[in-house]
Every structure is written in structure tokens, then in C-alpha cells.
VMD Tcl script that draws the C-alpha trace (Angstrom):
set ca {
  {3.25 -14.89 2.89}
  {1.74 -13.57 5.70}
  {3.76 -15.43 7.65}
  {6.60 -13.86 6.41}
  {5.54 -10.23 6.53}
  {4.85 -10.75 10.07}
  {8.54 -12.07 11.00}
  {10.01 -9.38 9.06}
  {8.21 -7.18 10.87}
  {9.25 -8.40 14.39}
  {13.11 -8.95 12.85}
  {13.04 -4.57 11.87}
  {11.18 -3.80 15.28}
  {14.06 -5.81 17.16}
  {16.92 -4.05 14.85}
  {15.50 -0.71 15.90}
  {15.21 -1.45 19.47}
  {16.50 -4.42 21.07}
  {15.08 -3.71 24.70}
  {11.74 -3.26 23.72}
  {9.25 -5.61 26.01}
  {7.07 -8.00 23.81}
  {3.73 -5.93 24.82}
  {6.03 -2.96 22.93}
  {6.78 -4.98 20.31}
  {3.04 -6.17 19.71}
  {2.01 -2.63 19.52}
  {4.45 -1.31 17.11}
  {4.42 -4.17 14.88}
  {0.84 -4.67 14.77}
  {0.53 -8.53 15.78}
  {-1.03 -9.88 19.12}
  {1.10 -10.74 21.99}
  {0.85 -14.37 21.15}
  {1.99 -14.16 18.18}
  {4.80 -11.78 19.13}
  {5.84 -14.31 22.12}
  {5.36 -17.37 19.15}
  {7.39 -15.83 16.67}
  {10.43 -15.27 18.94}
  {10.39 -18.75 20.46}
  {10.32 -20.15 16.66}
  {13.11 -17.44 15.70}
  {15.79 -18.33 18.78}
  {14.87 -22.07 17.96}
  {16.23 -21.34 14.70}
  {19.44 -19.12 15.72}
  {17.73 -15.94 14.43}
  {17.43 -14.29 17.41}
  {19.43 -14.55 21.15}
  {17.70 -13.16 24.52}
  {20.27 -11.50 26.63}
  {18.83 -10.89 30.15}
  {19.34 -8.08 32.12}
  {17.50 -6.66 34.79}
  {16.34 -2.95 34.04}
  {14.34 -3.00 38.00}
  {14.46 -5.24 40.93}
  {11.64 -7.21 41.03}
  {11.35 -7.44 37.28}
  {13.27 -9.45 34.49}
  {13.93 -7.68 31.35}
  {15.17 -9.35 27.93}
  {17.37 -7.77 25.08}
  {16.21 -9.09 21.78}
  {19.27 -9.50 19.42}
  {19.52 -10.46 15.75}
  {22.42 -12.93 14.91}
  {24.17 -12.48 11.70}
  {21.53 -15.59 10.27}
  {19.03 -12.85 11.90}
  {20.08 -10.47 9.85}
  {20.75 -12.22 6.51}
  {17.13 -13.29 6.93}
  {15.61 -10.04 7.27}
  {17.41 -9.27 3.97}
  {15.92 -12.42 2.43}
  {12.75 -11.82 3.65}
  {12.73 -8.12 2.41}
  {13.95 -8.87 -0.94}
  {10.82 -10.94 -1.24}
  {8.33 -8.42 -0.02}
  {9.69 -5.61 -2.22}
  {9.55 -8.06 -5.20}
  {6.15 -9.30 -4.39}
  {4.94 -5.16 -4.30}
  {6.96 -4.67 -7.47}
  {5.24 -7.88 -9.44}
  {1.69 -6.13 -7.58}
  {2.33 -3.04 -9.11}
  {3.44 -4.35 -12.46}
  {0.30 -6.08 -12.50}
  {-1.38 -3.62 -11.58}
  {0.22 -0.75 -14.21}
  {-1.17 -3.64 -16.92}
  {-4.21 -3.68 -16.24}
  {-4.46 0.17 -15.95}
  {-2.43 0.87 -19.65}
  {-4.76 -1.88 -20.84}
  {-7.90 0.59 -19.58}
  {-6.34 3.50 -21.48}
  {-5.86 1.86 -24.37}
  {-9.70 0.35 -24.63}
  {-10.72 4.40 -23.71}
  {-8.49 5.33 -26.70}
  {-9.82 3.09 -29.21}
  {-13.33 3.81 -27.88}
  {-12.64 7.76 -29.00}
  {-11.86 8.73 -25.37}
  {-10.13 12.18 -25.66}
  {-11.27 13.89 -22.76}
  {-10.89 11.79 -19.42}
  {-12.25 12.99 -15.58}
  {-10.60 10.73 -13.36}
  {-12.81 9.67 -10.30}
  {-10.70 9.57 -7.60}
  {-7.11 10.83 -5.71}
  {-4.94 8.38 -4.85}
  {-2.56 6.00 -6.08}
  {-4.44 4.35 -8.82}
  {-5.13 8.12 -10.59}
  {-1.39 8.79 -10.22}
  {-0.78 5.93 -11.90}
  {-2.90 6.87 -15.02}
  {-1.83 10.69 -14.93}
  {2.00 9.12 -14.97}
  {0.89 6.26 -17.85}
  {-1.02 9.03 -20.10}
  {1.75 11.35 -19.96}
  {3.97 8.62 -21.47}
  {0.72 8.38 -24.53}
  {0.90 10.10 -27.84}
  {-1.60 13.01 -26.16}
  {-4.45 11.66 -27.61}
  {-5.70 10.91 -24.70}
  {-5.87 14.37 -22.19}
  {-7.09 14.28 -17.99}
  {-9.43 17.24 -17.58}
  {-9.97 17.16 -13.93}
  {-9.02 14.39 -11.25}
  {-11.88 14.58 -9.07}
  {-11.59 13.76 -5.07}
  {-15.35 12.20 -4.23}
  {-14.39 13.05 -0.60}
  {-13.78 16.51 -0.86}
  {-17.63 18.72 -0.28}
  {-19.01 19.31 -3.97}
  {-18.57 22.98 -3.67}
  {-14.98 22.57 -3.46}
  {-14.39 20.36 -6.33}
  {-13.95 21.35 -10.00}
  {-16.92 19.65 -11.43}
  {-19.16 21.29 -8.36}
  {-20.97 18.06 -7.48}
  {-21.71 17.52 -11.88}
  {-19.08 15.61 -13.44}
  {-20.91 16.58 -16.95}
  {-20.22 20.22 -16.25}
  {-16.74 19.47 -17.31}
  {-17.28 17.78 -20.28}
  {-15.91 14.62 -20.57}
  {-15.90 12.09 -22.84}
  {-15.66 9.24 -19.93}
  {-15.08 9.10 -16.08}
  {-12.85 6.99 -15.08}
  {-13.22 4.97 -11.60}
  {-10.06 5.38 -9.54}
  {-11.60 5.37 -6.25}
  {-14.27 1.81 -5.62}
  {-14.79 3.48 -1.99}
  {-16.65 6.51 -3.07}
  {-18.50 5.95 -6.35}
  {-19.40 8.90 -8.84}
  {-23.06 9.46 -8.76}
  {-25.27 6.85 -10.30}
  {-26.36 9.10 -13.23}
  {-23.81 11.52 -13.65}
  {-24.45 12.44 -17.62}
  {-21.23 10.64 -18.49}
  {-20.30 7.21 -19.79}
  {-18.63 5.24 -16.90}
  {-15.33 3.14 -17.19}
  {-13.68 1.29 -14.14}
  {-10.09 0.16 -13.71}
}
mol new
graphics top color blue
foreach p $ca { graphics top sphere $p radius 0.5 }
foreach p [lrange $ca 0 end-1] q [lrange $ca 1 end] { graphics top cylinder $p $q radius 0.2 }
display resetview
């Protein structure tokens, strides 16, 4: 897999720019020269890629990285993948977060502080909205954010919650903040 992320990297760096030096190419795309320099070997073996030379100064060789039509039909395959590898992540992911909600509901959850701004409390705020109300978001906190500037002022209990809900595992609410703690 990672295999493949890396190579379909490479393939959209070379579709961008085709005259881009492999030291280039290792710094946009992330991966070490070697593996930059292995990569294209193993995709001209296979008829992904051609080298055109040309010579951009005198003393220097340059190489124009091109995709062949197999090039490109494999960049398609191996996008197609990726995108349906994030969509079965998030998918998974959306379960297990519904299947929170639901355990906070039956538990007499009504009033919810999410801990946390970032993907996983947009994903709640989008799933609750799609609930019967029952269930209602009375603040989404962001731990990084100075106390004073937050709406719970440093005291998640100030606002009255029924729960706090871990979005965030980097920046954990305090240890005894006066409300009963659920985590994704």
C-alpha cells in the first residue's frame, strides 16, 4: 500500500512537471532520492515512464520524465484505489463514531461538549444533525486555543454538560474536569 501511494505520487509529480530533476522530485513528493531514482528505474522497466534527454546547460545532462499512455492508465488505477481505501477509512470510521452517539443516547446523553476541532468533531456535528435532536452539541471546545478564549474558560463543567466527548487524543480535557468522559 505504501508502495503504491508512493508511485502515485512520483506518476502526479511527473504529470505536473516533466523536467523536474529527481532531487526536485524527492522534495515535492516527499520520498528520498533513492527511492525517487528506484521507483523510476522500476517504472521505465515496466513501460510506465520514458526519459527523453535533453541538455538544458553544457556541461550538464538533463532528463524529461514522460508518462506513457500505460503511465497514465496506471495512475488512474492506482488513484481509484487510494480514494477507495480513504472512502472504506472514513466509512469505518463514521461507524464507529454513530455507534458512540448512539451508546451517549441510550446512556441519557442530551447535552454533549465536544473535546476537540477537527475532523473527527465535524464528523459528529454532521452525524447528530442527521439524529432525532435528542441528542444537542453545546460547545465544541479547541484544547489548543488559551482557556480565556474558549467558551468553557478553562471548566468544561461551567457549561453544563451531560458528557464530553474526546475528539482530539493529542490534547486531553483535564483529568478531573466535573464531567463524565466518553472517547471515540
Amino acid at each position: 500500500m505504501n508502495e503504491d501511494i508512493s508511485t502515485l505520487r512520483l506518476l502526479e509529480t511527473i504529470e505536473q512537471k516533466a523536467d523536474l530533476p529527481q532531487r526536485s522530485i524527492a522534495e515535492r513528493t516527499g520520498l528520498n532520492l533513492a527511492k525517487v531514482n528506484f521507483l523510476l528505474r522500476r517504472l521505465k522497466e515496466k513501460g510506465l515512464v520514458k526519459l527523453r534527454r535533453v541538455r538544458d546547460n553544457p556541461h550538464k545532462l538533463h532528463y524529461l520524465y514522460l508518462l506513457t499512455p500505460e503511465g497514465a492508465a496506471e495512475k488512474t488505477r492506482l488513484t481509484y484505489r487510494f480514494l477507495r481505501r480513504q472512502l472504506n477509512e472514513y466509512n469505518r470510521v463514521e461507524g464507529r463514531v454513530a455507534g458512540v452517539l448512539e451508546r451517549l443516547e441510550a446512556a441519557g446523553v442530551r447535552r454533549l461538549l465536544l473535546w476537540g476541532r477537527n475532523e473527527i468533531s465535524e464528523l459528529c456535528l454532521r452525524l447528530i444533525g442527521r439524529r432525532d435532536g435528542r441528542l444537542r452539541v453545546v460547545a465544541v471546545i479547541d484544547p489548543r486555543r488559551p482557556a480565556a478564549e474558549r467558551p468553557d474558560g478553562g471548566d468544561p463543567a461551567r457549561l453544563e454538560p451531560d458528557a464530553l466527548l474526546v475528539c482530539d487524543v493529542e490534547s486531553p480535557p483535564p483529568r478531573d474536569c466535573g464531567v463524565e468522559v466518553w472517547s471515540i
